[in-house]
Gaussian input, Z-matrix of N, CA and C with variables (Angstrom, degrees):
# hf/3-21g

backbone

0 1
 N
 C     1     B1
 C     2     B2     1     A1
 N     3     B3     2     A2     1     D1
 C     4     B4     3     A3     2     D2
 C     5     B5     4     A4     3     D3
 N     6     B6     5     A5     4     D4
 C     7     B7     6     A6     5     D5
 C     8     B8     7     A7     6     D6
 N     9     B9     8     A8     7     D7
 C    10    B10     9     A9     8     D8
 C    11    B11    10    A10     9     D9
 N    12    B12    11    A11    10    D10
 C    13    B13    12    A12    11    D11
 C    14    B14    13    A13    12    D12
 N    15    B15    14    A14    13    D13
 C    16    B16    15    A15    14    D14
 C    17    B17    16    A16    15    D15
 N    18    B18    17    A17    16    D16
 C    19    B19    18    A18    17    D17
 C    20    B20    19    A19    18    D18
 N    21    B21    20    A20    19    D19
 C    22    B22    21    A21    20    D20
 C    23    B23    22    A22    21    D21
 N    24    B24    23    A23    22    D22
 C    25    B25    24    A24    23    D23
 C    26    B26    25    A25    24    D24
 N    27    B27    26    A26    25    D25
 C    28    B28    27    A27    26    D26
 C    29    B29    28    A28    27    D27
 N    30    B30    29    A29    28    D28
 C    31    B31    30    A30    29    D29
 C    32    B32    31    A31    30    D30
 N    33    B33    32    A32    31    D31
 C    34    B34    33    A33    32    D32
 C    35    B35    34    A34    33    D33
 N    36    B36    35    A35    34    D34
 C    37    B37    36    A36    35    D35
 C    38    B38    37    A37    36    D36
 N    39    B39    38    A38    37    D37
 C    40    B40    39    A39    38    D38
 C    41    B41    40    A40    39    D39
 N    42    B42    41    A41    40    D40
 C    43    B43    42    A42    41    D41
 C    44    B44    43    A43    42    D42
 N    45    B45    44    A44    43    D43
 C    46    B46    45    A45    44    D44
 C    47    B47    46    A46    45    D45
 N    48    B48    47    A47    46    D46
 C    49    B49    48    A48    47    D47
 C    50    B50    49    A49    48    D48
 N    51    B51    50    A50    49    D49
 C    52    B52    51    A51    50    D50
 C    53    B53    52    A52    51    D51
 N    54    B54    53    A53    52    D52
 C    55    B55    54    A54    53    D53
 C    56    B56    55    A55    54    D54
 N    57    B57    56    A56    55    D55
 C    58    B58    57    A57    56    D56
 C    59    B59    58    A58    57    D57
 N    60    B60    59    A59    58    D58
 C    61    B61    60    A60    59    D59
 C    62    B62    61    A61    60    D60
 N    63    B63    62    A62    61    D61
 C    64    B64    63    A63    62    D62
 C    65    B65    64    A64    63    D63
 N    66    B66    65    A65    64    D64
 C    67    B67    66    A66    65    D65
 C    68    B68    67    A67    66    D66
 N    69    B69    68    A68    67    D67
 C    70    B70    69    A69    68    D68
 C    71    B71    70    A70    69    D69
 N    72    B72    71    A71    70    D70
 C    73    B73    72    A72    71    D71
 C    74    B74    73    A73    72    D72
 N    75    B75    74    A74    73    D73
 C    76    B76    75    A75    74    D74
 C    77    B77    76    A76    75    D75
 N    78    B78    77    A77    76    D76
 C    79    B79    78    A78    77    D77
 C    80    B80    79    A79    78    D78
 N    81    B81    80    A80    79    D79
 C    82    B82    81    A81    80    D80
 C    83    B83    82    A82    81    D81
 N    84    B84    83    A83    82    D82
 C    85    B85    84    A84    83    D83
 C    86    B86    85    A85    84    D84
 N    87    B87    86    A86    85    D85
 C    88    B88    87    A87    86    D86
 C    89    B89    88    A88    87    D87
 N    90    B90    89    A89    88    D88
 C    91    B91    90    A90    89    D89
 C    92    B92    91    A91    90    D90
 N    93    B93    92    A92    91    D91
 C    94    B94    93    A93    92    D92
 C    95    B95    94    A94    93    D93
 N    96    B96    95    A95    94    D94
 C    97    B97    96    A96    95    D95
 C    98    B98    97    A97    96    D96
 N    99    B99    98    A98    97    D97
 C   100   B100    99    A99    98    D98
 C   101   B101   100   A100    99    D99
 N   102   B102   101   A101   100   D100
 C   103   B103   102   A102   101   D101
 C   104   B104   103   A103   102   D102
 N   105   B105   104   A104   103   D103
 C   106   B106   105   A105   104   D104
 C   107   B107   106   A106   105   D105
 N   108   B108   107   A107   106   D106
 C   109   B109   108   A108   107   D107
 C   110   B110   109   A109   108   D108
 N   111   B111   110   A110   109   D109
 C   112   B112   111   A111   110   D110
 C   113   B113   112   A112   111   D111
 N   114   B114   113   A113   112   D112
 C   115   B115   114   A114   113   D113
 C   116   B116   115   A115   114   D114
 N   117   B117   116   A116   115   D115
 C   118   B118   117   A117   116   D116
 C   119   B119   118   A118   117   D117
 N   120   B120   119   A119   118   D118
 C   121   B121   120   A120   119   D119
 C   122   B122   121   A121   120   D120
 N   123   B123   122   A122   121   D121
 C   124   B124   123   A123   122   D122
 C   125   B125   124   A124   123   D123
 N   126   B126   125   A125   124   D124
 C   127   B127   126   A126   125   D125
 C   128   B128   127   A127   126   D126
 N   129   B129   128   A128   127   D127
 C   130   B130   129   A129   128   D128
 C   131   B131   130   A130   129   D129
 N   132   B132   131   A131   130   D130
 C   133   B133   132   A132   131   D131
 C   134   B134   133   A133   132   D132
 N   135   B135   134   A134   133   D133
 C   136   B136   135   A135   134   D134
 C   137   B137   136   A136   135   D135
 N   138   B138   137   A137   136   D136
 C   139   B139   138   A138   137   D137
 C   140   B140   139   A139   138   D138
 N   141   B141   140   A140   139   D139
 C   142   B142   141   A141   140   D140
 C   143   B143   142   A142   141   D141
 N   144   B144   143   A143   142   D142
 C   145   B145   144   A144   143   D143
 C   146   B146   145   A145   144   D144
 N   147   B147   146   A146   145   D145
 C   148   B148   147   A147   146   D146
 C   149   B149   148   A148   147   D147
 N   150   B150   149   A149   148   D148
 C   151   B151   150   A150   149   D149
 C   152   B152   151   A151   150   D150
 N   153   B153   152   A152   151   D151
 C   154   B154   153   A153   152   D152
 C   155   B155   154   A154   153   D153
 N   156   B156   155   A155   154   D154
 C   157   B157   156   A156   155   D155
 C   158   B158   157   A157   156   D156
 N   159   B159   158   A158   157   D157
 C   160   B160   159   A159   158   D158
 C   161   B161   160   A160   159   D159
 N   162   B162   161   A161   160   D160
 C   163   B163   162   A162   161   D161
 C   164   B164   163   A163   162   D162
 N   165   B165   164   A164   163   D163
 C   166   B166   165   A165   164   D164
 C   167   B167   166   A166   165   D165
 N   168   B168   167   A167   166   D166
 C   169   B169   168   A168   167   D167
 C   170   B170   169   A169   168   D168
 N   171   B171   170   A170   169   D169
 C   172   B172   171   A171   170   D170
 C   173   B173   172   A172   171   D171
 N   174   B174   173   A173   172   D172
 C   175   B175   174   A174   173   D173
 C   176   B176   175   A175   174   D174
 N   177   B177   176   A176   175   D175
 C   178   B178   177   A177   176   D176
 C   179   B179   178   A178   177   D177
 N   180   B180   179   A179   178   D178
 C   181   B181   180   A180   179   D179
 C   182   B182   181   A181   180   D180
 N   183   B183   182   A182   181   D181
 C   184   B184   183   A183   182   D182
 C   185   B185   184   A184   183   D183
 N   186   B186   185   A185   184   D184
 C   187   B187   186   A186   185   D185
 C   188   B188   187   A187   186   D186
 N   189   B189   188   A188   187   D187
 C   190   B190   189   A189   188   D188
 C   191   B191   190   A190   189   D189
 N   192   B192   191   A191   190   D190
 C   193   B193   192   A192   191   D191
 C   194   B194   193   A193   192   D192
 N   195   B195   194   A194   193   D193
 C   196   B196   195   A195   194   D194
 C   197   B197   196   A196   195   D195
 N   198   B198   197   A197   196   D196
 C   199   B199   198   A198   197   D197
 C   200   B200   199   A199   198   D198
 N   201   B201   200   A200   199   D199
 C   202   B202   201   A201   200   D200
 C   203   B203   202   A202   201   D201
 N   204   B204   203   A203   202   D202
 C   205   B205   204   A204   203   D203
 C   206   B206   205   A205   204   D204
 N   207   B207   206   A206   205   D205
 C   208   B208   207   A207   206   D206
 C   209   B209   208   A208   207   D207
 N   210   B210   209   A209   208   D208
 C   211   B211   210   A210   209   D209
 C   212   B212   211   A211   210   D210
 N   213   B213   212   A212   211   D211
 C   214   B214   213   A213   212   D212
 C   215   B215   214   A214   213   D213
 N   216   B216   215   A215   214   D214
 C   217   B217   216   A216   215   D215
 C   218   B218   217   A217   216   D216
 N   219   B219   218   A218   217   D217
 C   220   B220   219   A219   218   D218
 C   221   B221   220   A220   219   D219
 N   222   B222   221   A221   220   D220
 C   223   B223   222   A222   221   D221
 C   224   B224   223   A223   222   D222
 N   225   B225   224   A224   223   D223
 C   226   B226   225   A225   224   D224
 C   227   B227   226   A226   225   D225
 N   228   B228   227   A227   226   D226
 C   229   B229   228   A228   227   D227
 C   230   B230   229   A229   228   D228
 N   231   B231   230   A230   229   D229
 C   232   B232   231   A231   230   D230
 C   233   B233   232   A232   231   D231
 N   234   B234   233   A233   232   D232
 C   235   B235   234   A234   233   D233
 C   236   B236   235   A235   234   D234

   B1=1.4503
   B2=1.5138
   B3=1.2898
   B4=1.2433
   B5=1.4833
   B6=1.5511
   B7=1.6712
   B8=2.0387
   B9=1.3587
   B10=1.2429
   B11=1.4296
   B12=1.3888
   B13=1.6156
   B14=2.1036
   B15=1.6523
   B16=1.0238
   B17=1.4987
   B18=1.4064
   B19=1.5207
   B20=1.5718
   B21=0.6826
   B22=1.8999
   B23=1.2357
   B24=1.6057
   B25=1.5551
   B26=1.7559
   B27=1.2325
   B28=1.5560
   B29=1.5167
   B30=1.5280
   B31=1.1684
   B32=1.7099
   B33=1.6145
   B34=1.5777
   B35=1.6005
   B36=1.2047
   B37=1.5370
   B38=1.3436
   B39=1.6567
   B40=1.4943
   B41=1.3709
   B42=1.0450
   B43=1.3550
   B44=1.6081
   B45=1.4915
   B46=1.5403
   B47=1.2958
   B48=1.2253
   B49=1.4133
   B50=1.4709
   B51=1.4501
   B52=1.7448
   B53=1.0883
   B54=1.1464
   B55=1.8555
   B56=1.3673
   B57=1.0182
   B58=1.3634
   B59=2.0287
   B60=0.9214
   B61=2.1462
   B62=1.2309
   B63=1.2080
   B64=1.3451
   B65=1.8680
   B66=1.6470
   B67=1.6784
   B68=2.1458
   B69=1.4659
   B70=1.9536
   B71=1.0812
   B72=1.6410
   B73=1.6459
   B74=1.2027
   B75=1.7921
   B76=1.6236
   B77=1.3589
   B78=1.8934
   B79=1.2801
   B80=1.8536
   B81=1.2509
   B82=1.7293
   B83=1.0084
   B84=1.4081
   B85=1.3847
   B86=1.4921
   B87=1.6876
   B88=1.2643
   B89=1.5100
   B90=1.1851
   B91=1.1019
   B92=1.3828
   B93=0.9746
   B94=1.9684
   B95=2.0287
   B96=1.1117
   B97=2.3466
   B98=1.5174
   B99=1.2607
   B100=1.8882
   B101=1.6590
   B102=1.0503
   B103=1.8505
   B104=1.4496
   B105=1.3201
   B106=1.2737
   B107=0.7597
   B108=1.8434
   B109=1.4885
   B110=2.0715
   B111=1.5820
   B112=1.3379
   B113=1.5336
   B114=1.4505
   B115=1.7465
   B116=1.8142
   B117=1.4552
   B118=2.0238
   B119=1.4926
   B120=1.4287
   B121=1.3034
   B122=1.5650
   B123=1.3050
   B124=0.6295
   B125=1.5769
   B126=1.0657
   B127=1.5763
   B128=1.4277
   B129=1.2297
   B130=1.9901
   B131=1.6069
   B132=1.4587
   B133=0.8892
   B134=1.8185
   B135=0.9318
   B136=1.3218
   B137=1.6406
   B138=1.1996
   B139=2.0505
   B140=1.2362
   B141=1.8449
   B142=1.4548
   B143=1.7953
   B144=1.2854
   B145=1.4593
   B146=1.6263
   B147=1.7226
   B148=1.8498
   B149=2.1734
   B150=1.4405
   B151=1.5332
   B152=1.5688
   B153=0.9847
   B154=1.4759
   B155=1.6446
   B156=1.5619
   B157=1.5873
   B158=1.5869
   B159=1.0747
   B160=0.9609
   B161=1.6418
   B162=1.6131
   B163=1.5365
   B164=1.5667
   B165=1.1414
   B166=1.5754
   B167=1.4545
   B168=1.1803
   B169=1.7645
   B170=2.1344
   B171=1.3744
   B172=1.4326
   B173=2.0029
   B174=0.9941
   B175=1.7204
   B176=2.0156
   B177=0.6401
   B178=1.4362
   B179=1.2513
   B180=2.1137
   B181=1.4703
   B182=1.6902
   B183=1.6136
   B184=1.2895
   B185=1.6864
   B186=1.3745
   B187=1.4925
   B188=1.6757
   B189=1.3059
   B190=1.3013
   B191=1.8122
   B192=1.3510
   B193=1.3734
   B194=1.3379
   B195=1.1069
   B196=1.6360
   B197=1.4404
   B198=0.8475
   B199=1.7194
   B200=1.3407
   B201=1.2907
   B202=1.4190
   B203=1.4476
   B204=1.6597
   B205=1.3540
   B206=1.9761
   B207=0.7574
   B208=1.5623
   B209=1.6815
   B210=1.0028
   B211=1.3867
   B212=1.6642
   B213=1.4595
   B214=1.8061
   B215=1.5871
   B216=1.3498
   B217=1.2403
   B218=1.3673
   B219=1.8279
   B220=1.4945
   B221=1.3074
   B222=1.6463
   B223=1.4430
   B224=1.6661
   B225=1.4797
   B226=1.7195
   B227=1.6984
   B228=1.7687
   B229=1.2673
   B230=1.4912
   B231=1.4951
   B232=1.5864
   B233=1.6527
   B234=1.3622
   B235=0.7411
   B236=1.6798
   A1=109.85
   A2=116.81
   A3=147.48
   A4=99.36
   A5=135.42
   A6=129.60
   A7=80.36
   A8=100.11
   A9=109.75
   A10=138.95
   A11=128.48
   A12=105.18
   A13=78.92
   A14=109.26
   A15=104.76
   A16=153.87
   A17=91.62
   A18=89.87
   A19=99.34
   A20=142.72
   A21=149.42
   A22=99.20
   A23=141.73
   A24=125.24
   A25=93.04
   A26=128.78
   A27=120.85
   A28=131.24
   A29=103.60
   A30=131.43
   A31=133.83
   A32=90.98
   A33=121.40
   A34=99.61
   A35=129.85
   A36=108.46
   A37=96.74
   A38=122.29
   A39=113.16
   A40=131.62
   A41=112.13
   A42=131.05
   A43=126.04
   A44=96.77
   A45=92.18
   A46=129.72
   A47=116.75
   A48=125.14
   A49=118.56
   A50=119.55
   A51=119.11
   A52=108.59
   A53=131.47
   A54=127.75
   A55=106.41
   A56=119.33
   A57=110.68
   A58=94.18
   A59=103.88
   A60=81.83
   A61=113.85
   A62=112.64
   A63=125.34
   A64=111.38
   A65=87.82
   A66=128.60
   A67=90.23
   A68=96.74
   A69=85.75
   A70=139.09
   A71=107.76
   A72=118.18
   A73=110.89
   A74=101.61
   A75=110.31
   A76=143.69
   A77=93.71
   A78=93.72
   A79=103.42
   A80=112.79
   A81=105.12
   A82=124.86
   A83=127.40
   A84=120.15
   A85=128.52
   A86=101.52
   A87=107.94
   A88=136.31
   A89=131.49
   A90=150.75
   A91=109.19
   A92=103.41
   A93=109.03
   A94=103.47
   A95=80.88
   A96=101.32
   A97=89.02
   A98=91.49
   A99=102.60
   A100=103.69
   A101=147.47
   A102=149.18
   A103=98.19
   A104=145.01
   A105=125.75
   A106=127.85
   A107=116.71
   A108=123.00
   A109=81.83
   A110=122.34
   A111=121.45
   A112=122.73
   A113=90.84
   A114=91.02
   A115=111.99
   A116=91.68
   A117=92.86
   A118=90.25
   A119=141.95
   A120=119.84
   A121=120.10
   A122=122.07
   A123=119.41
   A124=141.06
   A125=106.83
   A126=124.50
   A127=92.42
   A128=143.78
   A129=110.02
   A130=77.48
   A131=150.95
   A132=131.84
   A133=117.51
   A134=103.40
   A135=133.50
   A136=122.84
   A137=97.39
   A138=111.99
   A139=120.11
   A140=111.71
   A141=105.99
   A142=102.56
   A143=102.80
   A144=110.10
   A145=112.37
   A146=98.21
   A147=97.39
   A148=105.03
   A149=102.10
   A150=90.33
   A151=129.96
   A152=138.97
   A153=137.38
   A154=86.80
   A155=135.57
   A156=124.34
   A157=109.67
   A158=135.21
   A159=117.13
   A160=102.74
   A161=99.81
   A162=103.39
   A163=70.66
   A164=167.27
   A165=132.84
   A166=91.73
   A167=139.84
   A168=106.99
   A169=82.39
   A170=127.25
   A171=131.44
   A172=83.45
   A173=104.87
   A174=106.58
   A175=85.88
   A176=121.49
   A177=121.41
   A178=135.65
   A179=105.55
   A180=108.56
   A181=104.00
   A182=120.43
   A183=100.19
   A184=111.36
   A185=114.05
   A186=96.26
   A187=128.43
   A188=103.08
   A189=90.98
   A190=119.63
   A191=105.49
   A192=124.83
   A193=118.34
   A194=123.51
   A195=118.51
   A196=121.62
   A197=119.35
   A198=115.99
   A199=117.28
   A200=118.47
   A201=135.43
   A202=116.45
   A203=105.76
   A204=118.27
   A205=89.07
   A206=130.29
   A207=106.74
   A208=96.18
   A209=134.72
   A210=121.46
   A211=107.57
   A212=130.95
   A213=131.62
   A214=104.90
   A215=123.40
   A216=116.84
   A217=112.75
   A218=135.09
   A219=152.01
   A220=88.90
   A221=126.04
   A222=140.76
   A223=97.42
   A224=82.90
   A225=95.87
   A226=126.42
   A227=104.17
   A228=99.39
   A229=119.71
   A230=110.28
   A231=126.86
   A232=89.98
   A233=141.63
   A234=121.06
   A235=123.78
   D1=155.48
   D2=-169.15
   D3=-75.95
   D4=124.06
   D5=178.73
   D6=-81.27
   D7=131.43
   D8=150.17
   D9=-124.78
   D10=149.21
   D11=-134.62
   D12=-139.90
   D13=145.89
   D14=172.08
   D15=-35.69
   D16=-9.05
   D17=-178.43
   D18=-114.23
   D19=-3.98
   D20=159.93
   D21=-86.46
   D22=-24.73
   D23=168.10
   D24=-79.24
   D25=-51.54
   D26=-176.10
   D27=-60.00
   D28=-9.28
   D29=175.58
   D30=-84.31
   D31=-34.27
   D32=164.44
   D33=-85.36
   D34=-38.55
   D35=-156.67
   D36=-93.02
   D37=-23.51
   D38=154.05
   D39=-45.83
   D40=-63.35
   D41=147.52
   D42=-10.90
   D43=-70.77
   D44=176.92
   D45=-82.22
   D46=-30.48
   D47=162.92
   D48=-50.35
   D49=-40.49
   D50=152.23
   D51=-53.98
   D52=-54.67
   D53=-169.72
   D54=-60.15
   D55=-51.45
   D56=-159.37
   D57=-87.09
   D58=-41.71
   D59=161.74
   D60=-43.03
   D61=-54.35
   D62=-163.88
   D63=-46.29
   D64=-74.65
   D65=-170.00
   D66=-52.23
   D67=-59.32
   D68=-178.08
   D69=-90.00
   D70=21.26
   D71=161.24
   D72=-76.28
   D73=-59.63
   D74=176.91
   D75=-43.60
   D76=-39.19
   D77=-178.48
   D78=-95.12
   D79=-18.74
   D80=146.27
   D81=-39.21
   D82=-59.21
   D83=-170.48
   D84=-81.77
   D85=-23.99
   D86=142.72
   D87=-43.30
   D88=-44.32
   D89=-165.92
   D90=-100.12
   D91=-21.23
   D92=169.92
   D93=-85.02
   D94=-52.71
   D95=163.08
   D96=-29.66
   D97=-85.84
   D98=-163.80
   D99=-49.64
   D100=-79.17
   D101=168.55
   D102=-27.67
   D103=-24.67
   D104=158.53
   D105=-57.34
   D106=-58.17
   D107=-138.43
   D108=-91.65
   D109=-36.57
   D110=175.51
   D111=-44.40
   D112=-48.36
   D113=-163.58
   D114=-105.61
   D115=21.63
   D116=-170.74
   D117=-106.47
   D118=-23.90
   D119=166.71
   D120=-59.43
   D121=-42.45
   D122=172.72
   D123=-87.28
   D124=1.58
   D125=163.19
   D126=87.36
   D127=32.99
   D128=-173.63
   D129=-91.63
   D130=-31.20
   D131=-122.79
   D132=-74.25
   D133=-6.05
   D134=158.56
   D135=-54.55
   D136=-46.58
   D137=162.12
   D138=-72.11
   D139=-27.44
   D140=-175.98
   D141=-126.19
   D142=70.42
   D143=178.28
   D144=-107.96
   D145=-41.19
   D146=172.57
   D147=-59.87
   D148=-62.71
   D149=169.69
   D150=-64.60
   D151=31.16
   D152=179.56
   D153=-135.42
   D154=-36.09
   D155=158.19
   D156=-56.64
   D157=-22.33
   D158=-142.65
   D159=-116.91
   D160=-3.52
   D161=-178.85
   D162=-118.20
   D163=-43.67
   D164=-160.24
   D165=-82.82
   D166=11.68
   D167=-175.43
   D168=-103.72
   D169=-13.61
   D170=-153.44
   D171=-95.07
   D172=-34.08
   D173=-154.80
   D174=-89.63
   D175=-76.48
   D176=-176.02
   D177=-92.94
   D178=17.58
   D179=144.81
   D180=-95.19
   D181=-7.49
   D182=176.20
   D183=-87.54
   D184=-24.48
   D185=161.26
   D186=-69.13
   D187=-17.87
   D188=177.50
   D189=-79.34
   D190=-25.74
   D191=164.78
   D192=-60.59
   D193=-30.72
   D194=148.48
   D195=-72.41
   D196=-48.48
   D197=172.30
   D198=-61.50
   D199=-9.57
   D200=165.63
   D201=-72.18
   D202=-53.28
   D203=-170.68
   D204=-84.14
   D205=-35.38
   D206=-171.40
   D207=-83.20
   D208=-46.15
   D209=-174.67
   D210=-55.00
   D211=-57.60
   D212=146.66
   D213=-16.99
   D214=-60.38
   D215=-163.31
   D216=-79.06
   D217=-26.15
   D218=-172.40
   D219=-71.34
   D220=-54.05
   D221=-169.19
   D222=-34.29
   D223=-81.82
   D224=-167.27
   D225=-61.43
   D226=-4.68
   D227=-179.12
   D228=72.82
   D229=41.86
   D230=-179.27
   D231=-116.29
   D232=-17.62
   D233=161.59
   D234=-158.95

């Protein structure tokens, strides 16, 4: 194993906590893109409105919950 030393663990968890804001808006909104353009010819989209709320409030309250927790964490100088 790799010696890893505090500022390369504070460096990665900076790091990932941007990525993954980053990485699960896009591919949210991508994927919300695609369930539009699929399910609006055909009208169901109307049947699947409680589940398509209910995965965008999970997909982009958890990015925002990281950008939460790293801005808390930039605050205090943990990383």
């Amino acid at each position: 194993m790799l010696p890893i030393n505090k500022k390369d663990l504070r460096k990665a968890l900076n790091f990932g906590l941007l990525f993954y804001a980053i990485f699960g808006a896009v591919s949210g909104t991508l994927i919300f893109g695609a369930v539009l353009l699929v399910d609006s010819p055909a009208n169901e989209l109307q049947s699947e409105i409680g589940t398509l709320s209910i995965v965008a409030v999970f997909v982009y309250g958890s990015c925002t919950i990281a950008l939460i927790i790293r801005a808390i964490l930039k605050k205090r100088g943990w990383i």
